[in-house]
N, C-alpha and C positions, 0 to 999 in steps of 0.2 A: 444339563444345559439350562433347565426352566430353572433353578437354584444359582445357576450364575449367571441368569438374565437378570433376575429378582435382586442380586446383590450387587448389581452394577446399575440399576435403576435406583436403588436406597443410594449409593452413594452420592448416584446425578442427585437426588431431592433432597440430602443432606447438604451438598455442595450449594444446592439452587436455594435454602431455608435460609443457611448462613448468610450469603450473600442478600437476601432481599429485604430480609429481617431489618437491617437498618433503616432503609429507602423509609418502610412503611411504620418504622417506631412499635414492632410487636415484637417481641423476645423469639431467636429461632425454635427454639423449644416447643413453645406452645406454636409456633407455627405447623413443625413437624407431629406433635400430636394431632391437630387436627385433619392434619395430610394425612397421618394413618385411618383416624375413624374416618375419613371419606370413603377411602382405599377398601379397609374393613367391611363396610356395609355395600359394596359392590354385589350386585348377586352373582357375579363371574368370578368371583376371588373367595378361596375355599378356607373354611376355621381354620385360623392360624392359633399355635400356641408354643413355647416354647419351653424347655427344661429348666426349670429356676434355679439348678446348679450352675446352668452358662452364666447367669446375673451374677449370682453369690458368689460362685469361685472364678471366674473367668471375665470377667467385667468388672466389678467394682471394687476388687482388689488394684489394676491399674489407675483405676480413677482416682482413689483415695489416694494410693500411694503419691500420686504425680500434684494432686492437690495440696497433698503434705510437704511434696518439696518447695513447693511454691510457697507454701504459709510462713509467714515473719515470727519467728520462733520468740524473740522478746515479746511481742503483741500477743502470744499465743500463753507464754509464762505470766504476764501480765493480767490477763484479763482468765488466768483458768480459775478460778474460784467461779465465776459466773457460768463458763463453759460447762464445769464440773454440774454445777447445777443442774445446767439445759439438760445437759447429755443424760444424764442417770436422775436425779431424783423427778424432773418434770415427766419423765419416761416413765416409771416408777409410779408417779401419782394418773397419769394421765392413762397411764393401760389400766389400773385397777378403779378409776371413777367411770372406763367405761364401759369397761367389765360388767360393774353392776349396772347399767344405764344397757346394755346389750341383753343379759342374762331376765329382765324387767320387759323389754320389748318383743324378746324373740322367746317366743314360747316354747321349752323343753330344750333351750339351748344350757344354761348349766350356768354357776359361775367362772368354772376352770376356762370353761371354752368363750365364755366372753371376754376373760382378761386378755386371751391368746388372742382374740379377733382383737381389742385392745392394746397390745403390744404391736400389735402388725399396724396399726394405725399411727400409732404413739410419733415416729424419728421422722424428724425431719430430714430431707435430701441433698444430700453432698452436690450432684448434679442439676439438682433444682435453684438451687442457690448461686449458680451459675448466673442467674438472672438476676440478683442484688447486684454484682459486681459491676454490671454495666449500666448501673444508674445514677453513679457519682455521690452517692451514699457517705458519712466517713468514712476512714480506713478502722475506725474502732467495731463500729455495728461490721462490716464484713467480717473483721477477725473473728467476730464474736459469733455468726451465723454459720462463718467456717469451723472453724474450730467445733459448733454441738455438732456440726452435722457428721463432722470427722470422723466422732465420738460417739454418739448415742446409736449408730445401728450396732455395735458390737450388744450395747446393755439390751437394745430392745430386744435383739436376740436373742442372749440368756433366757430372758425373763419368758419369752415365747415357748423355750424350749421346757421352761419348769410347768409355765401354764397345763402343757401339754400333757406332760408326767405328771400334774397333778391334778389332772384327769381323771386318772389311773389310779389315783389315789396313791401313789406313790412318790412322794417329795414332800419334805417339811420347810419352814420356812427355811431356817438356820438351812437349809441343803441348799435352798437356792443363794442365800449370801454367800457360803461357799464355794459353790460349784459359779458365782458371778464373781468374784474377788480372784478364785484359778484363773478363770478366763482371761483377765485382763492383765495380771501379774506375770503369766505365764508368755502372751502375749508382748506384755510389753520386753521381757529380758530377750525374748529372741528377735523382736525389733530391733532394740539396740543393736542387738551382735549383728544383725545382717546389716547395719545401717555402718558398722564401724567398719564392719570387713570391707561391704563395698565401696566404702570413700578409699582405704587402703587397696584397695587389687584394682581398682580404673584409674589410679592415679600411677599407676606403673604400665598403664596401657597407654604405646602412642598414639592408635590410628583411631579418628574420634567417630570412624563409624561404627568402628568393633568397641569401642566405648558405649556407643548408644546401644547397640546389641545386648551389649551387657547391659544393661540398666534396666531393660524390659523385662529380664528376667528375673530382678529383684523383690519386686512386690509380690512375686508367685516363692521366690523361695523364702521369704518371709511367712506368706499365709499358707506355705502347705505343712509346713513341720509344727504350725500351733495350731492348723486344724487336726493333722494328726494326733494329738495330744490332748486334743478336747479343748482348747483354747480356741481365742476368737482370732481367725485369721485375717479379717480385716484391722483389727487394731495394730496386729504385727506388722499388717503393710502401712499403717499409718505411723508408727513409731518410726521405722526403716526409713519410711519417707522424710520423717521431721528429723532427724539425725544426720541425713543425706543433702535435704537441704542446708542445714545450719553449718555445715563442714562443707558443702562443695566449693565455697570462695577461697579457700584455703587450700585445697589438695588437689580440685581438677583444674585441670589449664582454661581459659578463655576458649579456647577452641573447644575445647568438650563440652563446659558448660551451653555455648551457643547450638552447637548441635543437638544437645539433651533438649534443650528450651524449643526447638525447634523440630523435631521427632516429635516430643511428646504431644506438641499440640494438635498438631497432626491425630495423636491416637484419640487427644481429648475429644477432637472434633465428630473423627467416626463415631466413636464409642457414643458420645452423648446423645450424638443423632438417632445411633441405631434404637437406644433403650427408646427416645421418647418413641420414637414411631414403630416400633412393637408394640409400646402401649396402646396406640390407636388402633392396631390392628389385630388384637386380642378382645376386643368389643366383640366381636361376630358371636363367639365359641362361647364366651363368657353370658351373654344375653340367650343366647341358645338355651344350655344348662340351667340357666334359674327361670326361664319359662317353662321348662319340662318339668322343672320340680315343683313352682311353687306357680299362685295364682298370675302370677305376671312382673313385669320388672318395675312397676309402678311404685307397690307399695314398698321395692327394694329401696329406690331411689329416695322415698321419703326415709327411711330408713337409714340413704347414706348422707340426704342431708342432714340430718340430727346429728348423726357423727360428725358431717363436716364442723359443724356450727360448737358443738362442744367442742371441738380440739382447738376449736378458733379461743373459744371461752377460756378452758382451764389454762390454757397457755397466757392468756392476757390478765387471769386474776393469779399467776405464779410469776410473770415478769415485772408485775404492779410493785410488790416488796421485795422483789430481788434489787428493782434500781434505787428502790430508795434507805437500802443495807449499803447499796455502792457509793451512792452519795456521801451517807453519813461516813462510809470510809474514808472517801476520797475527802472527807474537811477535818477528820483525825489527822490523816498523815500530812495534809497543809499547815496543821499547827506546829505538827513537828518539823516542820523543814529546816526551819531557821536553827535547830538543835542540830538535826544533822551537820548542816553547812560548818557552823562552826567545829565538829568534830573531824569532818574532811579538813580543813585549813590547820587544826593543829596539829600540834609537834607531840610525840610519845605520853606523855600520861594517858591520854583516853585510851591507848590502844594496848598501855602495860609497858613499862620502860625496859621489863627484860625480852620484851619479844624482840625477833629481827625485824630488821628493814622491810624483807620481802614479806614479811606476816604482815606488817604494819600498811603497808600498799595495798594489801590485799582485802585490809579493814577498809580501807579508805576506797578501795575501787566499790566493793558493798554497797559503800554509803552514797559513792555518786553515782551509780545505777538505781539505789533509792532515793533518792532527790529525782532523778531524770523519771521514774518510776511518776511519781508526785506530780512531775510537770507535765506529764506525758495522760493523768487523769483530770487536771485542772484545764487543760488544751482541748481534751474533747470528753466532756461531760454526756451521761449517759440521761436526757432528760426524758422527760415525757415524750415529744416528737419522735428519737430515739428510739426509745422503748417500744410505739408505737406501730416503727418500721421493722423492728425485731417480731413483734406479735405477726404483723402481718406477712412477714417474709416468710413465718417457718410452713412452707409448702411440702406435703409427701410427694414422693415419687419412686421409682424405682423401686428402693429397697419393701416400698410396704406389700407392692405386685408380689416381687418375689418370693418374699416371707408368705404370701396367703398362699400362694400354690404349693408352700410347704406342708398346708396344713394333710393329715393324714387322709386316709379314704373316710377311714370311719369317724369323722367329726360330723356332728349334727347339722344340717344342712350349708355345707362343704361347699355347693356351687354358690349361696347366697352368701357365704360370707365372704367368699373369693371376689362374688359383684362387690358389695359393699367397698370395701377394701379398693376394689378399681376405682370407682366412685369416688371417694374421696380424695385420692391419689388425683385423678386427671380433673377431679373438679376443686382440685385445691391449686392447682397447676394454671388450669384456666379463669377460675373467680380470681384468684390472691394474684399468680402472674400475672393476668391481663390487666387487672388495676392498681398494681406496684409504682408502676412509673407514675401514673395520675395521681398517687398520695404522696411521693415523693416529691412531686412537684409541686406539692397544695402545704405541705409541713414543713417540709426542710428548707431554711435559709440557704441563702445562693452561699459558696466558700467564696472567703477572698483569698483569687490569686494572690495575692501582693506575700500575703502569708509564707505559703509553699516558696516563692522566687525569693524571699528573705532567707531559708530555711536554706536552699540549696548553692545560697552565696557564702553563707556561711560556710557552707559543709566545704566549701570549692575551698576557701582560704584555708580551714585548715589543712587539707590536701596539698595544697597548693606549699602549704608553711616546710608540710615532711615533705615534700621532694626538694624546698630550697635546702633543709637539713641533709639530704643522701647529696646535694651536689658538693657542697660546703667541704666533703669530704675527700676529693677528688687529689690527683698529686698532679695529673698533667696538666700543662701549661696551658695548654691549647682550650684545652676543656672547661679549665677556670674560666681563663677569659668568654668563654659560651654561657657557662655560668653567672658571670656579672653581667652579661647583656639580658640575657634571659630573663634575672631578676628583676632588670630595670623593665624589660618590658610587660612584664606581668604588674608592676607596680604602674606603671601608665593605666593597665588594662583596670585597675581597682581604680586609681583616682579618677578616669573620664567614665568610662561604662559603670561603674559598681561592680565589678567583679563579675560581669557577663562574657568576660572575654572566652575563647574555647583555645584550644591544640592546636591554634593554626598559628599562631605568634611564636611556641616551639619551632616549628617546621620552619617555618620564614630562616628565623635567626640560624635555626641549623644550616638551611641551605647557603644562606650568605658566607656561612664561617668554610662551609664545606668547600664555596668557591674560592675563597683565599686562599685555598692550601690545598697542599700536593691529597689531593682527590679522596681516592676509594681507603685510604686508611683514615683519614679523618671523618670522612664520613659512616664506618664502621665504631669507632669510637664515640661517632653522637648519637649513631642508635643504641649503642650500650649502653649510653648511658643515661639517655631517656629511659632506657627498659628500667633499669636500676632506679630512675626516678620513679615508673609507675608502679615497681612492687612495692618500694617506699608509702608512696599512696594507699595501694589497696593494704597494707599492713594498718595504716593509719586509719583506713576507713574499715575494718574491721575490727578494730581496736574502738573508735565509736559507735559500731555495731552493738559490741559484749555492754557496752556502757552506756547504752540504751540515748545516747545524748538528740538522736536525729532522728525520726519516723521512718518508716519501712521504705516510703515511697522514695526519698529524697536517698536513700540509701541505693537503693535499687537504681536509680537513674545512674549518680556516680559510678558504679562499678559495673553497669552497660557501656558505659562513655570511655572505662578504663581501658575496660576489655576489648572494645571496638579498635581505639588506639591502639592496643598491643599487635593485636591479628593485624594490621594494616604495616604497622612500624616491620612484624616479623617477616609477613609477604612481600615487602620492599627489599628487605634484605635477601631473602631467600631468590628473589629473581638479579640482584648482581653478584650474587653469589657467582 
């Protein structure tokens, strides 16, 4: 009873964080962390601590995976050179500079066990990062802060796991490149397979609650066959996720997809609330243990600011020359643009006069996802201010808690490093979260709307072009004629509004046409053939998806818009049925 008072009180203060968080301009996160350590430091409220297998295998395998379907898979292919970086070599550099910076301060601790206290510090946090998202940041810095975070707990892993064994004095390097390259490899090929299966087995599933059922189950049967196997099963759930997302506009119905979108956040919500506010409530147990063992938690705390303040350091002299390796990219590939261009506009020699057609397209589709590529780094340049907001975003959280209570019994002083590690975690949460938004507001230029409403008039036209091309096709009389109105009236809707018009000037003309004539069979014939007009669209807007021509955002809005339409068009029909 006292464990389901406990967890119906976390949800009320999860539910109550969400909700007030805005009011007062403090990210719910760090609201709910510090609602734990109040809670925590009750003296009526007993050490709490929990199994860091619930985290690792039961927590942040959904997390990732549901963040992975969300992630814009172009933004994601685009900017992984920089990801790749964050995730694994800043990981890489940043456990073994503090390694020795640990092994130097903590007397009889070792170098093995300060890389491992080092690695467990090292990744930045998939759920932590939750709080860039709602700053209005660009959409490139979030890709870019998703995506490491995606990525580097699988490496920090590994590299924790070698630390450890090479302790023992048993791992070489070459063992740990190897046993870190299985990981991921191994990881990633049963990502794919789960991410293909499950596009294919829910898309033969009609009922969309037995669809989200199954979804939940994915990110677990992802991460448990390449944990079996010694591989990283959060990567598997993050592959399954990005393969699931970039194929569900294709294979699940609107109905499923809004259901998925709507479950999951659901989970995201609990889930995210529960970890922060465990963390605050793991303070007691944690303070306890390193005052029983050592002079007091004072000299911990100076201990875990050096670590905070280095990881703040190495991170900002590694992102220094990574943006300006991107830059100097990003004005290579400007030069060549104009090369490309012309190579898309001509005719067979560039592309070999004996190849076919469909090779030759295919050249050509290449080259204008690299042109769009091109436009898509000159649009939002990765500067200083930028940079700046990447340095200060990369917050620990969760995964570093979990990873130190991994550490074994017999690590040299086990409960201090486990502080530590807290430490930095909830005070990189609280320092970097709490004054994110005050530097995002001090650096970053206001966006101009006018931008994004250019962007999505556009995208409307050419939607708008492939549905006049699905009507064009049409043989009934009655239809055509709906057809030439339609057209005429979406061309009013461009020359007075600019192409602001929405779905309501369909339905008008539908119902007028539907009134002239004998009823429910024409009116069944205009919802057909709307439907027909919006798979025409969503073909068309996935088709500028692969070809990179439009940003995430403006992509994502149209095929909410499409989909909304369809659910309504098919629930009209479905009740005069």
């Amino acid at each position: 009873m006292d464990l389901l008072l406990a967890a119906v009180i976390a949800l009320l203060a999860i539910a109550a964080a969400t909700a007030v968080a805005p009011k007062i301009g403090v990210a719910a996160p760090l609201l709910l962390v510090l609602v734990g350590l109040g809670v925590g430091l009750l003296p009526a409220v007993p050490s709490f601590e929990i199994d860091p297998e619930w985290i690792l295998a039961g927590v942040l395998p959904p997390l990732l995976y549901s963040a992975a379907v969300s992630m814009p898979t172009m933004e994601f292919r685009r900017d992984f050179g920089a990801i790749n970086g964050l995730s694994i070599v800043l990981v890489v550099i940043t456990a073994v500079l503090l390694g020795i910076l640990f092994a130097w301060l903590i007397p009889g601790l070792g170098l093995a066990w300060g890389i491992a206290l080092g690695a467990i510090v090292s990744p930045t946090d998939a759920v932590a990062t939750s709080i860039v998202k709602r700053l209005g940041v660009t959409p490139r810095v979030v890709s870019v802060l998703e995506g490491e975070s995606l990525l580097n707990d699988a490496s920090a892993l590994v590299l924790l796991r070698a630390a450890i064994a090479g302790a023992a004095a048993s791992v070489s390097l070459w063992g740990v490149v190897g046993s870190f390259l299985y990981a991921i490899l191994v990881a990633a090929v049963i990502g794919v397979a789960v991410g293909w299966v499950n596009l294919r087995v829910r898309s033969r599933i009609v009922n969309p609650t037995v669809n989200t059922v199954v979804s939940f189950t994915m990110p677990f049967l992802a991460a448990i066959p390449a944990e079996h196997l010694g591989a990283s099963g959060l990567v598997a759930a993050v592959v399954a996720g990005l393969v699931t997302g970039n194929g569900a506009a294709r294979y699940l119905s609107p109905q499923h997809r809004l259901s998925d979108a709507q479950n999951w956040r659901t989970v995201e919500l609990v889930l995210e609330g529960a970890v922060f506010l465990v963390m605050g409530l793991e303070l007691t147990a944690i303070v306890a243990d390193v005052e029983a063992e050592h002079a007091g938690v004072w000299s911990a705390m100076g201990l875990a600011a050096i670590a905070l303040v280095a990881t703040v350091l190495i991170r900002a002299a590694f992102v220094a020359p990574l943006l300006a390796r991107l830059k100097r990219q990003a004005k290579r590939a400007a030069a060549i643009k104009g090369v490309l261009a012309d190579r898309v506009s001509a005719d067979p020699p560039p592309f070999g006069a004996e190849r076919s057609a469909a090779t030759a397209e295919r050249f050509r589709t290449a080259l204008r996802r690299r042109i769009a590529d091109v436009d898509y780094f000159l649009a939002q340049p990765l500067g200083w201010r930028e940079g700046t907001i990447v340095v200060w975003a990369g917050m620990r959280g969760v995964v570093t808690l979990a990873a130190a209570q991994t550490l074994p019994a017999e690590t040299p002083s086990r409960s201090l490093l486990v502080f530590i590690a807290f430490v930095v975690a909830v005070g990189s949460l609280l320092m970097q979260g709490g004054t994110l938004p005050w530097l995002v507001r001090r650096i970053m230029p206001a966006r101009d709307p006018g931008e994004s409403a250019a962007e999505q008039r556009e995208l409307r036209r050419l939607l708008r072009a492939s549905a006049m091309d699905e009507i064009a096709d049409t043989d009934d009389p009655a239809l055509r004629s709906l057809a030439i109105r339609m057209r005429a009236a979406w061309q009013v809707s461009y020359d007075e509004g600019e192409g602001d018009a929405d779905v309501a000037s369909d339905t008008d003309v539908a119902g007028e046409t539907a009134a002239t004539r004998d009823a429910a069979t024409t009116s069944d014939r205009v919802r057909g053939l709307r439907l027909r007009m919006i798979e025409a669209e969503r073909t068309a807007l996935l088709d500028a998806r692969d070809d990179g021509r439009f940003s995430a955002a403006a992509l994502s809005a149209a095929l909410e818009d499409l989909d909304a339409e369809q659910i309504s068009i098919e629930l009209k029909g479905s009740e005069n049925a």
